[in-house]
C-alpha positions in Angstrom: 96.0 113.7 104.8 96.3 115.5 101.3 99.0 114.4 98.4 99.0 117.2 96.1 99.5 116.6 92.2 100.7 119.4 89.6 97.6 120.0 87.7 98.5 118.6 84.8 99.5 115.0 85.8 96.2 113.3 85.3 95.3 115.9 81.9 95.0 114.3 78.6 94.6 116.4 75.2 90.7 115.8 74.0 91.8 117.2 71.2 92.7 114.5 68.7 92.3 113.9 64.8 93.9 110.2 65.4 92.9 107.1 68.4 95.7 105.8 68.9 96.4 107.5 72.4 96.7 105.3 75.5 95.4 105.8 78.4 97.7 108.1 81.3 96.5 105.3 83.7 96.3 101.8 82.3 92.8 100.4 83.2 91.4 103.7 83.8 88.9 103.4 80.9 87.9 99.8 81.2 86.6 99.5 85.1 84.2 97.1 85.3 82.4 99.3 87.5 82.3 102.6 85.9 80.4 104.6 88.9 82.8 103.8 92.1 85.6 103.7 89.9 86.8 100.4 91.3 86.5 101.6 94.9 85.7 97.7 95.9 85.4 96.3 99.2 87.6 98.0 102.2 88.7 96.5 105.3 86.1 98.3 107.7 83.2 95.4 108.0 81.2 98.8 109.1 81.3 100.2 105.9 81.2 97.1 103.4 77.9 96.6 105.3 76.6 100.2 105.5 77.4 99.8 101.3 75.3 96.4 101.1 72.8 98.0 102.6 72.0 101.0 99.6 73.0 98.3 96.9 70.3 99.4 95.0 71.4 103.0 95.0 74.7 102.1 93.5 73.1 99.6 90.6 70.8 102.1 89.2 73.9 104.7 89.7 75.8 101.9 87.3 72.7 101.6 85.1 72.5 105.3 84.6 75.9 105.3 82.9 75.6 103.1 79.7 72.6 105.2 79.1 74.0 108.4 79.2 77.7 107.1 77.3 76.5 104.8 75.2 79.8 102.9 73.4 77.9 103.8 69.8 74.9 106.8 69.3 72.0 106.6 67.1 72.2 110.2 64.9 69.3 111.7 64.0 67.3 115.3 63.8 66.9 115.1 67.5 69.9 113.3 68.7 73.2 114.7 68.1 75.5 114.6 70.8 78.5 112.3 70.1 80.0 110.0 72.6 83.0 112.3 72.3 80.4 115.1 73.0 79.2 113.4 75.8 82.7 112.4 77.5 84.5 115.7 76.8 81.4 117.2 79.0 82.0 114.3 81.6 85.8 115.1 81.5 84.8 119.2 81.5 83.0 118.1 85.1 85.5 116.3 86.8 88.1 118.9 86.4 85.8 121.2 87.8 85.0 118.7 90.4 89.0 118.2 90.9 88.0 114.1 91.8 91.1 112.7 90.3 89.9 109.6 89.4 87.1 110.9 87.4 89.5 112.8 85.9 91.5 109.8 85.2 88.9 107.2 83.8 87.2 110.4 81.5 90.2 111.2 79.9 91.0 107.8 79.3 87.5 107.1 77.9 88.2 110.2 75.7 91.3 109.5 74.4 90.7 106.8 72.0 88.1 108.9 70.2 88.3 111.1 67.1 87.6 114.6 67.8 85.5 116.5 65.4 86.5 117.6 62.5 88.2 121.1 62.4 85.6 123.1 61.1 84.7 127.0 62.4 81.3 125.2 63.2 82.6 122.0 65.0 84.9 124.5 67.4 82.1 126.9 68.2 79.8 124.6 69.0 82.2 122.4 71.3 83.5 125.5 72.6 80.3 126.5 73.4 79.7 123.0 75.0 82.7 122.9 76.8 81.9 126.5 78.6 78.4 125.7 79.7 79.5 122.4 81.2 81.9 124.5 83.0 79.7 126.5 84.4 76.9 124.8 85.1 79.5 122.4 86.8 81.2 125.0 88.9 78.3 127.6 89.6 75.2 126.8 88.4 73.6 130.3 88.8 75.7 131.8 85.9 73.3 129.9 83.4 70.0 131.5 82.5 67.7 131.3 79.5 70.3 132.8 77.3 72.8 130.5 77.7 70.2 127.9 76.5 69.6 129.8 73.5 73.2 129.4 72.9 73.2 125.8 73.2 70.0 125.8 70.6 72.2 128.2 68.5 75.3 125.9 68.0 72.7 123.0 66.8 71.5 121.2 70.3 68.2 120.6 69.9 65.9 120.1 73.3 66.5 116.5 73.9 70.3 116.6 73.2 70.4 119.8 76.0 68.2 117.2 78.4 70.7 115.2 77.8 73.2 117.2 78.4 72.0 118.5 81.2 71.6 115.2 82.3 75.4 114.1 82.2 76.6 117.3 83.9 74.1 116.4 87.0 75.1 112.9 86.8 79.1 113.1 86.8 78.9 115.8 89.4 76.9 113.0 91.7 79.3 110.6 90.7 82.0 112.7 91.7 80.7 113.3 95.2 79.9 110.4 96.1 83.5 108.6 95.2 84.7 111.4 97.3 82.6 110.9 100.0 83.0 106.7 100.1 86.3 107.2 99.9 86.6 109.4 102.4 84.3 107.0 105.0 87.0 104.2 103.8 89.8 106.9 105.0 91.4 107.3 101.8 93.8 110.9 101.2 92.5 113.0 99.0 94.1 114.1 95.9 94.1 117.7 95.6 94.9 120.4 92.6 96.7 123.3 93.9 95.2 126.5 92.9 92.1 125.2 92.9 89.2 127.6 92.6 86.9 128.5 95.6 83.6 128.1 94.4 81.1 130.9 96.0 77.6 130.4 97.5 74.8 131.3 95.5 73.6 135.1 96.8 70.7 134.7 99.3 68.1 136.4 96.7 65.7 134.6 95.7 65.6 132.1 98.5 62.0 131.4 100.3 60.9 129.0 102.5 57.4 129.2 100.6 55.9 126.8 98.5 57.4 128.0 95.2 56.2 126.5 91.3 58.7 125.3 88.7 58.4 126.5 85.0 60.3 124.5 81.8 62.6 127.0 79.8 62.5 124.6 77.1 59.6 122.8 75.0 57.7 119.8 76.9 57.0 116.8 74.9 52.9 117.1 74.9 51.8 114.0 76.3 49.2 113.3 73.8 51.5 112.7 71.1 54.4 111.1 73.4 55.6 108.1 72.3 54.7 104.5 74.7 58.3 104.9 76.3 57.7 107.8 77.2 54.4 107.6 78.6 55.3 104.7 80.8 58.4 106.1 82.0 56.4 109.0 83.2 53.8 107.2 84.8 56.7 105.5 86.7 58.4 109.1 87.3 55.2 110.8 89.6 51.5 110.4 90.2 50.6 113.2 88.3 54.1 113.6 86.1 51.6 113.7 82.7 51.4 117.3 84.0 54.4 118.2 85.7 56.3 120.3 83.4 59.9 119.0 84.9 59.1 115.8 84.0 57.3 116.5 80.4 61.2 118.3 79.9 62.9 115.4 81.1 60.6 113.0 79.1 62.7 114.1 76.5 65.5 111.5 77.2 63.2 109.3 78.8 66.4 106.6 79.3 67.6 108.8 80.8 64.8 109.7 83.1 64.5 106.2 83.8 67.6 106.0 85.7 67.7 109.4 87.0 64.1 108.2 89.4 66.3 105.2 90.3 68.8 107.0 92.4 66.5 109.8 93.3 63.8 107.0 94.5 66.6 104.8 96.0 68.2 107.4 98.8 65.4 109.2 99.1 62.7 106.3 100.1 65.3 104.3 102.4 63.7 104.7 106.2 66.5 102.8 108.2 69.4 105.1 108.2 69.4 108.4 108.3 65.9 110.7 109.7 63.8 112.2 107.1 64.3 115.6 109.0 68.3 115.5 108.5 67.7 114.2 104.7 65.7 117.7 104.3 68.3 119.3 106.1 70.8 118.1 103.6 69.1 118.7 100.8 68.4 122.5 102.2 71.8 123.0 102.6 73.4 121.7 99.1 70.2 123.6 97.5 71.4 126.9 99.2 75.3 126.4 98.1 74.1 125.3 94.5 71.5 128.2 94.4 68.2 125.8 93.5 65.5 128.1 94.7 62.6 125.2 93.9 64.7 122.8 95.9 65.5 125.0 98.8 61.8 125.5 98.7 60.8 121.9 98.9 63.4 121.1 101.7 62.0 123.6 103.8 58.6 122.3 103.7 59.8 118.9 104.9 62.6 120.3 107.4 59.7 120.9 110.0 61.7 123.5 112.0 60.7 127.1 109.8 63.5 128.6 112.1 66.4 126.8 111.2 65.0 127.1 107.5 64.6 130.9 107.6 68.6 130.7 108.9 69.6 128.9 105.5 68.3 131.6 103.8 70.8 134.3 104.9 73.5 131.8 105.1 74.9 128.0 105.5 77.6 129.0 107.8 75.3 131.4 109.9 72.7 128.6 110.4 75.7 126.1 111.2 76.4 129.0 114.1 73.0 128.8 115.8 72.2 125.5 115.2 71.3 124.0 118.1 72.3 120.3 118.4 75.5 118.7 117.8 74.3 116.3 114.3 72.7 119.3 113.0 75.7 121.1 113.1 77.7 118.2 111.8 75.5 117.5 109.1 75.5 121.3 108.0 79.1 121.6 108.0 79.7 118.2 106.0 77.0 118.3 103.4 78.8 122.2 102.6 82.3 120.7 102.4 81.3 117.8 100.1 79.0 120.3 97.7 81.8 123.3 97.9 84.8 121.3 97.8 84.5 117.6 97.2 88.4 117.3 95.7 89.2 118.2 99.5 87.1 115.4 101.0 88.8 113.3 103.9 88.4 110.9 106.6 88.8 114.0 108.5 85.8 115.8 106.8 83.3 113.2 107.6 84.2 112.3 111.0 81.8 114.9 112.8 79.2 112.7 111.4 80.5 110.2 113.5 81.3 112.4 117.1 77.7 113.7 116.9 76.4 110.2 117.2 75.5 109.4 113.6 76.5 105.7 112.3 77.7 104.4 109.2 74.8 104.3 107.5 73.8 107.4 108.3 76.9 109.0 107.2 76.3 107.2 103.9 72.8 108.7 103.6 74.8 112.5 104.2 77.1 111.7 101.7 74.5 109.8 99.0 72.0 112.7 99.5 74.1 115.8 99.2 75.4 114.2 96.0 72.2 113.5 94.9 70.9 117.2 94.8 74.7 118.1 93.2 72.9 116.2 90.4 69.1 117.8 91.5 69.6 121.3 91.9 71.4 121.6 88.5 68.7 120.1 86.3 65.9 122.3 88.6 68.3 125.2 88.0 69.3 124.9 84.2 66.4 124.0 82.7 63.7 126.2 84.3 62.8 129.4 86.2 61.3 129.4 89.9 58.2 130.8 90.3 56.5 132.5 93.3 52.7 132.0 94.5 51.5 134.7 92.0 53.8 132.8 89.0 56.3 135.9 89.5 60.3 134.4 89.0 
């Protein structure tokens, strides 16, 4: 079932020279848990369990928010996104996400805080903020290397767009997966009316080939990185000291911290669902999102080139031929939950459960797709894909 709002009833004007605003839902900014949004325990015993079981997902989802909206922000040359910078984007992505209660606890957040001051340079440069969050959140192929420049242009410096970048990928995770737990706990969605239809990225471009990644922005060099940074990195891959995505995301190394967390959490968890659907999952939200590198990746750990090559023309063609009932079910669920997660329902994520997939496994769909919400936008910002002969 879907309750329809009129699109303004959860907005609230970011734009404010006083903080003395309320919230338009009392206790919206002050959830003790500010990931679920104060989902708590439900009734189903299935579920609470299936939860207990990827606790650790959810506390480094939890840990990854004070670092990335901190209460207070340390200025300096490098640093100089606000915590109203920071939860105007968060707000910018839940609209574009349509999750009313990220929309709700955002623009609560928000509201106390001064906005900047009135200046022509203050509004370009959160105008400019404001449209790349937009996009990125909505279609993440409309950004390219220009629209970086124009982020450097309005006074971000590299590790304020990392960690901008960061929060875009994050509350877009966040949003999916209070859709999708909310959904498994059969709770009606809220939806916008007139909400967008968000396209599939075009098929160019897509290859089931090993493909490299190349930084559109400055690495730190690792010989000059600070001790943070160098154990963070250490922590992050084997060989991340020469991994240019994780030099670029070394930049915010907090930040990069908690991002491995969740990444390492969902993705290293063996008893729910099969390493072959999690590749599947990711293959599909990669397509949708248009992450070329992650596409790429997927494919190499999908281990059926067929069903790969399929993807490639299309997420609804390969639903068509695939062959098995909990492929098709996981195709079809992991698209609704990337294209449309404001639409989310009980009814959404019960083919999950008539293919044969439990609880836990329909938690793993859910926690994965969002996961590569967050992935594919960070692979797709913030560097270029490259072919075996370093062509993009």
């Amino acid at each position: 079932m879907e309750h329809r709002l009129h699109p303004f009833q959860w907005y609230h004007e970011t734009q404010r020279s006083s903080g003395h605003g309320s919230p338009l839902e009392p206790g919206a900014a002050s959830l003790r848990d500010r990931f679920l949004l104060g989902l708590g325990t439900f009734t189903d015993p299935a579920l609470n369990v299936a939860l207990s079981d990827r606790v650790d997902v959810f506390t480094a989802s939890s840990a990854s928010y004070p670092v990335l909206f901190p209460e207070r922000v340390p200025f300096s040359r490098e640093v100089t996104l606000s915590p109203y910078d920071r939860l105007s984007t968060a707000l910018t992505v839940a609209q574009v996400t349509g999750v009313q209660s990220l929309c709700s606890h955002y623009a609560a957040r928000l509201a106390p805080l001064d906005s900047p001051e009135a200046t022509r340079e203050s509004n370009v440069r959160l105008a400019q903020i404001t449209q790349y969050a937009r996009q990125l959140a909505s279609q993440p192929t409309q950004i390219c290397s220009k629209a970086l420049q124009q982020l450097s242009e309005v006074g971000l410096s590299t590790q304020d767009i990392v960690t901008f970048s960061q929060i875009i990928g994050f509350v877009s995770y966040q949003a999916r997966v209070v859709a999708g737990i909310a959904a498994l706990a059969g709770r009606p969605a809220v939806v916008l009316p007139g909400f967008p239809t968000v396209e599939d990225a075009e098929p160019a471009g897509f290859s089931c080939a090993a493909r490299l990644w190349q930084a559109r922005l400055p690495e730190i060099v690792a010989e000059q990185a600070q001790a943070r940074q160098l154990d963070i990195l250490d922590q992050s891959h084997p060989d991340a000291r020469n991994e240019p995505y994780y030099l670029l995301l070394a930049h915010d190394a907090p930040a990069l911290h908690e991002r491995n967390a969740v990444f390492n959490g969902i993705e290293r968890h063996a008893d729910g669902l099969s390493p072959r659907l999690k590749a599947l999952v990711a293959l599909v939200a990669s397509r949708i999102n248009g992450s070329h590198y992650c596409f790429a990746v997927a494919a190499n750990h999908l281990a059926d080139q067929q069903l790969a090559q399929a993807l490639v023309t299309g997420v609804d063609s390969a639903r068509e031929m695939a062959g098995d009932p909990q492929t098709t079910a996981v195709i079809g669920v992991t698209a609704e939950l990337t294209r449309t997660p404001e639409k989310f329902t009980a009814q959404s994520v019960q083919p999950l459960f008539d293919s044969g997939l439990d609880g836990l496994q329909a938690l793993d769909v859910i926690l994965t797709g969002a996961l590569h919400a967050w992935e594919n936008r960070l692979r797709y910002s913030l560097g270029n894909t490259l072919d075996s002969n370093n062509q993009i």
